[in-house]
N, CA, C and O atoms as a GROMACS GRO file, in nm:
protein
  476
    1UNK      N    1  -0.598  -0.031  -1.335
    1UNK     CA    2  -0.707   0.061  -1.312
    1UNK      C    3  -0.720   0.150  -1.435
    1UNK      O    4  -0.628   0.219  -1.479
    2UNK      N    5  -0.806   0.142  -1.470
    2UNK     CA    6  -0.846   0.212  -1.643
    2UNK      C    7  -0.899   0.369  -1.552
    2UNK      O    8  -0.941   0.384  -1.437
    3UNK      N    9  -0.875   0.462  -1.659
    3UNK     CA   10  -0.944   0.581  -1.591
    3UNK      C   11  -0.966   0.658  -1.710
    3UNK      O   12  -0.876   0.681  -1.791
    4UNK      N   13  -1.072   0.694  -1.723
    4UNK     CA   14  -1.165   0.776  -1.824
    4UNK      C   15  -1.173   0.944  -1.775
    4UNK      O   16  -1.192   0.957  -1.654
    5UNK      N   17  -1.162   1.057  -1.845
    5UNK     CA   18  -1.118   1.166  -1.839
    5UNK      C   19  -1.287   1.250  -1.919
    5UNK      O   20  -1.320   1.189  -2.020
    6UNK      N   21  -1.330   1.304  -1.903
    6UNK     CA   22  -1.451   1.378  -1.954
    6UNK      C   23  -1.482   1.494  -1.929
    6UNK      O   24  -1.475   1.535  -1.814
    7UNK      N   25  -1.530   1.588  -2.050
    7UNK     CA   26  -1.519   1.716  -1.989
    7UNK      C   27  -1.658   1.774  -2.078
    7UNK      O   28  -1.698   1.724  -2.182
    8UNK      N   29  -1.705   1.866  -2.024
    8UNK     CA   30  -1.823   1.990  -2.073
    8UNK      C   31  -1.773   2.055  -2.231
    8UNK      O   32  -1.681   2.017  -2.304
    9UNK      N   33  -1.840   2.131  -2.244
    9UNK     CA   34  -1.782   2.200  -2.364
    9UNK      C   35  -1.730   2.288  -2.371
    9UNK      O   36  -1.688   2.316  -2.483
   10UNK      N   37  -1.709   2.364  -2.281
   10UNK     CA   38  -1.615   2.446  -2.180
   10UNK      C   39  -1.484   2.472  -2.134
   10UNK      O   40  -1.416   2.570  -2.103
   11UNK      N   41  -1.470   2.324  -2.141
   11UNK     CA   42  -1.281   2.252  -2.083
   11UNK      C   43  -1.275   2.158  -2.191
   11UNK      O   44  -1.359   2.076  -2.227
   12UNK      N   45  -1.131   2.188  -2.249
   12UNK     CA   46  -1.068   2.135  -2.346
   12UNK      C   47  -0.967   2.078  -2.291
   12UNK      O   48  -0.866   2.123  -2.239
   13UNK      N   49  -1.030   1.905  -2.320
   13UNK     CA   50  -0.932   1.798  -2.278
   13UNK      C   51  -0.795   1.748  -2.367
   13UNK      O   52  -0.799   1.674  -2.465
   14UNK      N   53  -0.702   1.796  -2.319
   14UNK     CA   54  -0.583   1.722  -2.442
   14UNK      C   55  -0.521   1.645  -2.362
   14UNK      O   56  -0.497   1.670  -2.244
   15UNK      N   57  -0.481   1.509  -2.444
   15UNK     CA   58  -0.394   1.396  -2.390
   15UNK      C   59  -0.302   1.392  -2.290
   15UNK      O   60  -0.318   1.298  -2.212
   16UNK      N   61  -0.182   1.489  -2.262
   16UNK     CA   62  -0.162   1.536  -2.147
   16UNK      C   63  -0.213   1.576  -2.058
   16UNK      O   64  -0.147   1.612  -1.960
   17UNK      N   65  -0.326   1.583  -2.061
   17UNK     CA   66  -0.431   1.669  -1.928
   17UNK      C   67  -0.460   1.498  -1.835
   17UNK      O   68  -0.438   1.459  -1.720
   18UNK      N   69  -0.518   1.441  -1.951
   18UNK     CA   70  -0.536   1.296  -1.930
   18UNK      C   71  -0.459   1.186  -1.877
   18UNK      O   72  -0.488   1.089  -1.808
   19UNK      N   73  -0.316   1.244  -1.944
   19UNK     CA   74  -0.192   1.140  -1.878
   19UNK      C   75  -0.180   1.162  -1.698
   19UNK      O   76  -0.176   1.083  -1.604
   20UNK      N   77  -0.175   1.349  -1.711
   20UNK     CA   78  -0.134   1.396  -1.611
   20UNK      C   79  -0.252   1.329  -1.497
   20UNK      O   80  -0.214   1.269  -1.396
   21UNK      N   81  -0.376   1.347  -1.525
   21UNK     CA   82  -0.510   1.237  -1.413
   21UNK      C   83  -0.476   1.122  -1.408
   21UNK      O   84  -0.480   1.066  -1.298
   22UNK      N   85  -0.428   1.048  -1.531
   22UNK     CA   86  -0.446   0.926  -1.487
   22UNK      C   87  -0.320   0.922  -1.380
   22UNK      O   88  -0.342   0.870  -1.271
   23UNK      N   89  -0.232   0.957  -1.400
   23UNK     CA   90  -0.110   0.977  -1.279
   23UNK      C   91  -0.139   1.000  -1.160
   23UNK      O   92  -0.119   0.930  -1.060
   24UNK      N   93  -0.199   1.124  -1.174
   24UNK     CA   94  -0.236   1.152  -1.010
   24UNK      C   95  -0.297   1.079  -0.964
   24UNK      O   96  -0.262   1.069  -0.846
   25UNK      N   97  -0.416   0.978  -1.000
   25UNK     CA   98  -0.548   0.885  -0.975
   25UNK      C   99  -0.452   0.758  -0.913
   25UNK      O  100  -0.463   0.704  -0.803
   26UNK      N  101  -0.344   0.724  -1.031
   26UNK     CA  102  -0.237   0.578  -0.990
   26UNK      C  103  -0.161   0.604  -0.867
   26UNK      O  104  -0.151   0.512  -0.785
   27UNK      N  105  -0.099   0.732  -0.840
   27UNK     CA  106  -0.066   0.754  -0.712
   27UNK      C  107  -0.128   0.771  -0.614
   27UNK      O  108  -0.075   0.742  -0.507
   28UNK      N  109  -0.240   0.817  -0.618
   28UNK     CA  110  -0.283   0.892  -0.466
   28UNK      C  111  -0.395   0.790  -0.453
   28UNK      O  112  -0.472   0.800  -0.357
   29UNK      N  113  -0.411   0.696  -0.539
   29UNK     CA  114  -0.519   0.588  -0.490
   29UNK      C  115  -0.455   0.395  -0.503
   29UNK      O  116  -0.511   0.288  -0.526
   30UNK      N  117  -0.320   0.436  -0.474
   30UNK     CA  118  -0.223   0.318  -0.525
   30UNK      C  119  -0.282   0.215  -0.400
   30UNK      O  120  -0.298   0.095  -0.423
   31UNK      N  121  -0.307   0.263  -0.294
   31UNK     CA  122  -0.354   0.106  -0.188
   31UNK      C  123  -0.463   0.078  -0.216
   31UNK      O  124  -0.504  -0.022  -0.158
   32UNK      N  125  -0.535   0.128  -0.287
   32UNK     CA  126  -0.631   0.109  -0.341
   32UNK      C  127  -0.747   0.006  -0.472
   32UNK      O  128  -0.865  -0.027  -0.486
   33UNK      N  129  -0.555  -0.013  -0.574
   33UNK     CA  130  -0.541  -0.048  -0.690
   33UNK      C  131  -0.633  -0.160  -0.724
   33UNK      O  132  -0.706  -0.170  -0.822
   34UNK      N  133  -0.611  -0.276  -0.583
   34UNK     CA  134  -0.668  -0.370  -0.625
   34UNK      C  135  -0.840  -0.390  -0.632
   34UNK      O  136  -0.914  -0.479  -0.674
   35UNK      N  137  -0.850  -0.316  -0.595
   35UNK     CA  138  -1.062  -0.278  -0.534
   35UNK      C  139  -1.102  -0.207  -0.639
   35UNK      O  140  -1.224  -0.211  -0.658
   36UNK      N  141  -1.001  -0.105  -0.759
   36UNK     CA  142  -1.073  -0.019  -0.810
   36UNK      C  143  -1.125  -0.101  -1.016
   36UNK      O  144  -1.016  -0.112  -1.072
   37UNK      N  145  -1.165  -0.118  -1.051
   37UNK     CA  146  -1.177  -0.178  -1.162
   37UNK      C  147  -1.155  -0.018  -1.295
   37UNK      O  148  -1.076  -0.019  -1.390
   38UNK      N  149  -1.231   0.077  -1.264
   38UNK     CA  150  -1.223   0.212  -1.343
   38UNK      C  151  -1.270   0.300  -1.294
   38UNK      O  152  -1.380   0.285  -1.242
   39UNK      N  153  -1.196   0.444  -1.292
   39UNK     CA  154  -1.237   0.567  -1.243
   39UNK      C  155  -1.294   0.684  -1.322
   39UNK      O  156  -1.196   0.742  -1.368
   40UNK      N  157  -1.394   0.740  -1.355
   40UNK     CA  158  -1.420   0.838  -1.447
   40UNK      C  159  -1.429   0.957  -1.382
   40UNK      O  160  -1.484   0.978  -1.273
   41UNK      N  161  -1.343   1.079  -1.491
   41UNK     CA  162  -1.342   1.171  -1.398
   41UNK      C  163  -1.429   1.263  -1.517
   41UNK      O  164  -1.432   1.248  -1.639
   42UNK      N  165  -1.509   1.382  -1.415
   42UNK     CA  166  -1.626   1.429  -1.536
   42UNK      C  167  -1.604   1.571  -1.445
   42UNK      O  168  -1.638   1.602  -1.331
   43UNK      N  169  -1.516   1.658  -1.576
   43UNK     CA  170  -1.533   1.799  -1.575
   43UNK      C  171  -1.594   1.947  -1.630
   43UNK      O  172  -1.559   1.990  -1.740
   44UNK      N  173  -1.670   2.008  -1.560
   44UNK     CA  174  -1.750   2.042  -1.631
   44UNK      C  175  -1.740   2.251  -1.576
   44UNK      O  176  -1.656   2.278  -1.491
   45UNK      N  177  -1.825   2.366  -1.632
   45UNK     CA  178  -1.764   2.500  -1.565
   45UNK      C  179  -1.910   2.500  -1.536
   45UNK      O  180  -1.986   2.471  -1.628
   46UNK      N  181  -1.959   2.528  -1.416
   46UNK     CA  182  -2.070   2.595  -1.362
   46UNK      C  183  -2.060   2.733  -1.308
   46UNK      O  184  -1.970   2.780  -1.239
   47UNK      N  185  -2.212   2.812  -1.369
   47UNK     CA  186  -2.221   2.921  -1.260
   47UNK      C  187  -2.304   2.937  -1.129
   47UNK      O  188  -2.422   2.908  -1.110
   48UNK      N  189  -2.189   3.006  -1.020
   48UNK     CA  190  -2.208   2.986  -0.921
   48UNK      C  191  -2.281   3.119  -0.868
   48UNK      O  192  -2.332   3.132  -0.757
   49UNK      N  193  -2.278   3.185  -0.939
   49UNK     CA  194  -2.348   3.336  -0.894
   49UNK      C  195  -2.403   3.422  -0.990
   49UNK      O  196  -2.370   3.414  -1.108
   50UNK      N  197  -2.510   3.532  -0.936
   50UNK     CA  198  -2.541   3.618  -1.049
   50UNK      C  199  -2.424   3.694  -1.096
   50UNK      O  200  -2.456   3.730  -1.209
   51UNK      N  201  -2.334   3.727  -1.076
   51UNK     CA  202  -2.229   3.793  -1.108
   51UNK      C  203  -2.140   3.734  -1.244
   51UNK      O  204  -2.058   3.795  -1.312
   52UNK      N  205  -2.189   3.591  -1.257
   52UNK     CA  206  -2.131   3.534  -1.335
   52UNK      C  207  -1.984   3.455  -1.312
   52UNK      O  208  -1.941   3.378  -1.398
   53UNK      N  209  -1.947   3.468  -1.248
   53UNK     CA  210  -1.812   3.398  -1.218
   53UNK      C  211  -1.833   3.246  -1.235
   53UNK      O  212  -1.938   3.184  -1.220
   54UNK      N  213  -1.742   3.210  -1.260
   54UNK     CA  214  -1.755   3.066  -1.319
   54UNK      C  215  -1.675   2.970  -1.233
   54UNK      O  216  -1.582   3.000  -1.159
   55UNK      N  217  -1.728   2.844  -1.254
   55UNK     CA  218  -1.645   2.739  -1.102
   55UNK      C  219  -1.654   2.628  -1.199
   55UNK      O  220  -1.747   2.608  -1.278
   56UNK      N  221  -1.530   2.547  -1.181
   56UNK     CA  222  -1.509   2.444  -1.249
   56UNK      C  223  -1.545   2.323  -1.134
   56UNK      O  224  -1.509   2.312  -1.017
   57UNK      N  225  -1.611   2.258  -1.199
   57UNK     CA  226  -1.679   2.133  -1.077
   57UNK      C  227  -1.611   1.993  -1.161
   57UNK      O  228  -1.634   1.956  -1.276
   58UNK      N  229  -1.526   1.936  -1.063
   58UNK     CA  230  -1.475   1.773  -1.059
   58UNK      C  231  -1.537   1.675  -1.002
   58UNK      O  232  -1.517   1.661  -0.881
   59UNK      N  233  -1.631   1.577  -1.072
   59UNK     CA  234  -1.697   1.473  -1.024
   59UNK      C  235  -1.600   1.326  -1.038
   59UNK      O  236  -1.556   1.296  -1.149
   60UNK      N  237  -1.575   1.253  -0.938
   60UNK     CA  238  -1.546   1.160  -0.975
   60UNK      C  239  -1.600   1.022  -0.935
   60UNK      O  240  -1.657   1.015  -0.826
   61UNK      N  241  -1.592   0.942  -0.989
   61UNK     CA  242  -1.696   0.787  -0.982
   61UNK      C  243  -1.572   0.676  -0.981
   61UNK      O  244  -1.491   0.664  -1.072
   62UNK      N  245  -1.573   0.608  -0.876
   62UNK     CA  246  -1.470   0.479  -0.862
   62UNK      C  247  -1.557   0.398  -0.944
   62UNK      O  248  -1.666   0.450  -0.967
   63UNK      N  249  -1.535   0.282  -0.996
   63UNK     CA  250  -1.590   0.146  -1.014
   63UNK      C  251  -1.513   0.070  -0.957
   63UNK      O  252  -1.393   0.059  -0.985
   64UNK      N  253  -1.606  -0.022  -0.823
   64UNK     CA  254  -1.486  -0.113  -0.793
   64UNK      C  255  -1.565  -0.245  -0.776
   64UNK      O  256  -1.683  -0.260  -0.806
   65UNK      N  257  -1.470  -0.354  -0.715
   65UNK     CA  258  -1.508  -0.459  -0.772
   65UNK      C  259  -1.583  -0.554  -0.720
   65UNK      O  260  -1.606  -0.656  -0.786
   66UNK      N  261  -1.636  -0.539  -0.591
   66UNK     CA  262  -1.734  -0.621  -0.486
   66UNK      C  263  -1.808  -0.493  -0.417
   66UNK      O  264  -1.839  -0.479  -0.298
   67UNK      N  265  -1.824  -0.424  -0.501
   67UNK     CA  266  -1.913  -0.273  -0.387
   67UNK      C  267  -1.973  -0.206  -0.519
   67UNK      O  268  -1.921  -0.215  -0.630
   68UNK      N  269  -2.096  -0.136  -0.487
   68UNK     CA  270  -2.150   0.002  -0.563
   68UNK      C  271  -2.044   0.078  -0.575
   68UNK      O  272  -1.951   0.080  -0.495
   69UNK      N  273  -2.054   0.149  -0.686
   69UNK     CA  274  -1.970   0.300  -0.730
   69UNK      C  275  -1.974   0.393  -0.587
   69UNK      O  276  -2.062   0.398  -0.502
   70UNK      N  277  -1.822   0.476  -0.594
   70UNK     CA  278  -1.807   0.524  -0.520
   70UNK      C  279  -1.784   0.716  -0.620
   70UNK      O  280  -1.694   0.745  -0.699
   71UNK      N  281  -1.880   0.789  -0.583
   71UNK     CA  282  -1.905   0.906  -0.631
   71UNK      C  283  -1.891   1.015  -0.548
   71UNK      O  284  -1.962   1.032  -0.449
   72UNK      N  285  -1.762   1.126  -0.602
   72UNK     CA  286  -1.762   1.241  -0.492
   72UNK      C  287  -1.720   1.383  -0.566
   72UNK      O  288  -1.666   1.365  -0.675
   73UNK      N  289  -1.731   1.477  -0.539
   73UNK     CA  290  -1.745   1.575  -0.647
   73UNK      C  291  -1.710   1.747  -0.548
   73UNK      O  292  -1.740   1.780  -0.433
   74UNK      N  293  -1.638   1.819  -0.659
   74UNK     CA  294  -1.560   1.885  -0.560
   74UNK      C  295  -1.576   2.017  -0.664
   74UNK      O  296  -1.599   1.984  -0.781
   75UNK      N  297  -1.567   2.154  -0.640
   75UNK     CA  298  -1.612   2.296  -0.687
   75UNK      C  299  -1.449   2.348  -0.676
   75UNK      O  300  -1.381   2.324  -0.576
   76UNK      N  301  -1.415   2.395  -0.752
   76UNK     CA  302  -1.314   2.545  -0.723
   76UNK      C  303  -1.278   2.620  -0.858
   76UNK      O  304  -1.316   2.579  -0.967
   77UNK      N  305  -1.198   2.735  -0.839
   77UNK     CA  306  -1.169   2.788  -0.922
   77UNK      C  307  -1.147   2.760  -1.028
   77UNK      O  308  -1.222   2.803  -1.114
   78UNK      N  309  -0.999   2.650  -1.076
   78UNK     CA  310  -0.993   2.599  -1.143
   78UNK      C  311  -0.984   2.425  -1.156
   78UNK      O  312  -1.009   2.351  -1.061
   79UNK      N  313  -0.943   2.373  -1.296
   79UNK     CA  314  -0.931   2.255  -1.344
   79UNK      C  315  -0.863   2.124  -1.210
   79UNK      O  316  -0.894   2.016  -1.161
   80UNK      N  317  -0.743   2.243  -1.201
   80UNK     CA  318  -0.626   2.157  -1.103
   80UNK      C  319  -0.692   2.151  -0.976
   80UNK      O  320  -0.715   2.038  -0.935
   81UNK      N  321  -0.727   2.249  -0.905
   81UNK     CA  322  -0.770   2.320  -0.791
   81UNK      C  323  -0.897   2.222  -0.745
   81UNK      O  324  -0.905   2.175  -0.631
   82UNK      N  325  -1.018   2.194  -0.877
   82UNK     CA  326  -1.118   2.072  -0.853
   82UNK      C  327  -1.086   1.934  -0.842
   82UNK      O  328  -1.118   1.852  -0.757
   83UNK      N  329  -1.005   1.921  -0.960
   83UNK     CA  330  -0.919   1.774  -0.971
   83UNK      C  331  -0.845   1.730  -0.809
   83UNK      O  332  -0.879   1.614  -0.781
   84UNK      N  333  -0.791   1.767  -0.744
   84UNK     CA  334  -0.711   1.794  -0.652
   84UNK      C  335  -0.838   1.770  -0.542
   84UNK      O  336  -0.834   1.667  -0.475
   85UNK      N  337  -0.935   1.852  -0.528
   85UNK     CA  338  -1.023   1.838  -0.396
   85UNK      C  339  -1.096   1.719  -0.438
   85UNK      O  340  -1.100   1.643  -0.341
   86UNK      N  341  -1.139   1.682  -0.512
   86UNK     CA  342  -1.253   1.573  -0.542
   86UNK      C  343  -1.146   1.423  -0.535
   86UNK      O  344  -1.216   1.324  -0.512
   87UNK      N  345  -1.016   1.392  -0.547
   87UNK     CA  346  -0.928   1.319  -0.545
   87UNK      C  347  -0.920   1.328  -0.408
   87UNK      O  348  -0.931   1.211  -0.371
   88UNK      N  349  -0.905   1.403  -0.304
   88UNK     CA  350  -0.893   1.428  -0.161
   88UNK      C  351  -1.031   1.318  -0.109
   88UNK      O  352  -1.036   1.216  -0.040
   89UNK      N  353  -1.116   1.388  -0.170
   89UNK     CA  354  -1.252   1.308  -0.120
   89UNK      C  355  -1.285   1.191  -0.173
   89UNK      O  356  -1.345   1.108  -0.105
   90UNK      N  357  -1.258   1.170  -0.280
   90UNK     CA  358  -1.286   1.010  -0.322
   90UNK      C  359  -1.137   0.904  -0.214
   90UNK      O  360  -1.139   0.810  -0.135
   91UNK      N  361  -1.066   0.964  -0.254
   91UNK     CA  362  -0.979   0.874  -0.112
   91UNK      C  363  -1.011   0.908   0.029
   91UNK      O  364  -0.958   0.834   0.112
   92UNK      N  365  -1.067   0.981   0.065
   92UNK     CA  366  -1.149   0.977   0.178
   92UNK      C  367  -1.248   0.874   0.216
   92UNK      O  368  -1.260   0.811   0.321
   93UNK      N  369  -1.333   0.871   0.083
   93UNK     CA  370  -1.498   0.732   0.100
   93UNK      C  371  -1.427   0.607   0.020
   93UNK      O  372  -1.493   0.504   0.013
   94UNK      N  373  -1.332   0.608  -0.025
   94UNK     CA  374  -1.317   0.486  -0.071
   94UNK      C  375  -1.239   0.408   0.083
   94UNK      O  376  -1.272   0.293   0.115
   95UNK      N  377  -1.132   0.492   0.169
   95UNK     CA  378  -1.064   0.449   0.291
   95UNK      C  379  -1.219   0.417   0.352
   95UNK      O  380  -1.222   0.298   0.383
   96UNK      N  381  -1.320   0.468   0.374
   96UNK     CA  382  -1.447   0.454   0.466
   96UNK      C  383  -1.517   0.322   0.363
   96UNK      O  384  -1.538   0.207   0.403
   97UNK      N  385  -1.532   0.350   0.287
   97UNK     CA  386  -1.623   0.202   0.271
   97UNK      C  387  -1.495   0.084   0.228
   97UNK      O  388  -1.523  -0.022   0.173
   98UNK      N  389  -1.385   0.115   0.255
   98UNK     CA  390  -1.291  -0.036   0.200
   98UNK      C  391  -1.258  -0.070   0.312
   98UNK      O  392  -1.319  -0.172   0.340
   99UNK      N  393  -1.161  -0.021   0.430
   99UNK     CA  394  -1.124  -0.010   0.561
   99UNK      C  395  -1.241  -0.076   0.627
   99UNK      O  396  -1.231  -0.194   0.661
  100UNK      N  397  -1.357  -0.005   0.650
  100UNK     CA  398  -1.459  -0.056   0.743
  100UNK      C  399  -1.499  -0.211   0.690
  100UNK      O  400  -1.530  -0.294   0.775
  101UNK      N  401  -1.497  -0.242   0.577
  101UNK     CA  402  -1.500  -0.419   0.552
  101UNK      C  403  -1.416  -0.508   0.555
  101UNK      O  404  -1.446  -0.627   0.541
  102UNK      N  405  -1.270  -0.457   0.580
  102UNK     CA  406  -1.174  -0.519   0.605
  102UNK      C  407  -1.168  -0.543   0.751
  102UNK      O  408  -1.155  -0.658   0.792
  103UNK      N  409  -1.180  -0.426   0.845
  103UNK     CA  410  -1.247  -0.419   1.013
  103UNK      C  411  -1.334  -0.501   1.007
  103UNK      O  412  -1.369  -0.575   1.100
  104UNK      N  413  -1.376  -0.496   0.901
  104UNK     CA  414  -1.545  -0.606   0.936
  104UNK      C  415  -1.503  -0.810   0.962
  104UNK      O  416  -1.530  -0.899   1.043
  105UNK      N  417  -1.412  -0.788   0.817
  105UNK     CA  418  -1.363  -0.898   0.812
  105UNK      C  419  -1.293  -0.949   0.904
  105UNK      O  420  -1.320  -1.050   0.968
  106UNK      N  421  -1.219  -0.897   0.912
  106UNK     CA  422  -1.111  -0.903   1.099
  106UNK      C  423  -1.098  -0.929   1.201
  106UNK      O  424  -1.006  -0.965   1.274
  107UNK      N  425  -1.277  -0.896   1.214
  107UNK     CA  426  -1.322  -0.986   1.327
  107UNK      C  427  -1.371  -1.076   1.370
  107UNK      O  428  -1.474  -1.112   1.312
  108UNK      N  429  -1.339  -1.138   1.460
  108UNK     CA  430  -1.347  -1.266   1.481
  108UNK      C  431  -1.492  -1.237   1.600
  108UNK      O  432  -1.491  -1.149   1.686
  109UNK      N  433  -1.624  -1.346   1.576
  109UNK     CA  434  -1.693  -1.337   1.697
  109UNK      C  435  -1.650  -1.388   1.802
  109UNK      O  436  -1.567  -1.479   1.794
  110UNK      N  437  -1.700  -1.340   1.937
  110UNK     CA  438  -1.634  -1.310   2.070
  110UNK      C  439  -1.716  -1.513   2.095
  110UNK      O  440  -1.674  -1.577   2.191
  111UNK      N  441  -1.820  -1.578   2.003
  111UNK     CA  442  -1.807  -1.722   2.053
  111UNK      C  443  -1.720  -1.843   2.026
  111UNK      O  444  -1.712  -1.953   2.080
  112UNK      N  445  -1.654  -1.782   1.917
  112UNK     CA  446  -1.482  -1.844   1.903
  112UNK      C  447  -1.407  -1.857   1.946
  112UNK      O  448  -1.334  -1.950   1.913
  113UNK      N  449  -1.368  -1.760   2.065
  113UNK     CA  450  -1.328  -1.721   2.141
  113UNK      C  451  -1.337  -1.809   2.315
  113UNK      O  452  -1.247  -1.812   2.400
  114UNK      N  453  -1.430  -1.852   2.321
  114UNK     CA  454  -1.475  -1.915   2.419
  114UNK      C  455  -1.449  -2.089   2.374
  114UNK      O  456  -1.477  -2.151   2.271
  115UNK      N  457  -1.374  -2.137   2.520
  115UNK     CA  458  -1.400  -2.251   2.578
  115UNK      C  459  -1.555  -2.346   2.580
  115UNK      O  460  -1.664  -2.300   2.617
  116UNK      N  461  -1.536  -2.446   2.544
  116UNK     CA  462  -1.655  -2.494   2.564
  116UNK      C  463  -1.677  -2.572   2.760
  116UNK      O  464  -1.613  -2.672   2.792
  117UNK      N  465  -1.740  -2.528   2.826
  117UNK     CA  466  -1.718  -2.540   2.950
  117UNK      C  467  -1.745  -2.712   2.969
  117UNK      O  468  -1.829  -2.787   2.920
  118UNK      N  469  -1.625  -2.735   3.070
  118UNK     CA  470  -1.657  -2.884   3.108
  118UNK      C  471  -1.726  -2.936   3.208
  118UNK      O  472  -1.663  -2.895   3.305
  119UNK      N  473  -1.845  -3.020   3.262
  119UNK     CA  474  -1.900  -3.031   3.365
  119UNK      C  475  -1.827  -3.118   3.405
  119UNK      O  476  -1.844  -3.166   3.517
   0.00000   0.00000   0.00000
């Protein structure tokens, strides 16, 4: 699983920041491994109020390998704090759209099931 790291001009990405994602991404999406082809993660600081306070927003995009991109995107304080919720939620829709086709697959129709009746 390749994983691409991207950031605003705002957040300064260094190679450890990068090692440290791609880590978290290999663990917390490891049942995953085989469905995912590449993950890009895109960080960026938005403002969230007139006051000015600033919110770091984590988007992330699965590429996987028999399905559309899977895209989910998460707000907080900081770097870790976004990284962390948007990783919560992309393993959330990736369990919902991978799970539900495997359920899909699984089942067997209920006329397979049946005897062919003898007169």
């Amino acid at each position: 699983m390749q994983v691409q790291v991207r950031a605003s001009s705002g957040i300064e990405i260094r190679e450890a920041t990068e090692r440290w994602a791609s880590e978290e991404l290999n663990e917390g999406l490891a049942r995953f491994r085989a469905e995912i082809t590449r993950i890009e993660v895109y960080l960026s600081e938005e403002r969230k109020s007139a006051a000015g306070t600033e919110d770091t927003r984590c988007a992330m995009e699965a590429r996987l390998a028999r399905h559309p991109a899977v895209t989910v995107s998460h707000h907080a304080g900081g770097v870790d704090e976004s990284f962390r919720g948007a990783l919560r939620k992309l393993r959330h829709a990736l369990e919902s759209v991978l799970d539900r086709e495997a359920d899909h697959r699984d089942r067997q129709s209920i006329r397979h099931d049946l005897d062919p009746v003898a007169d």
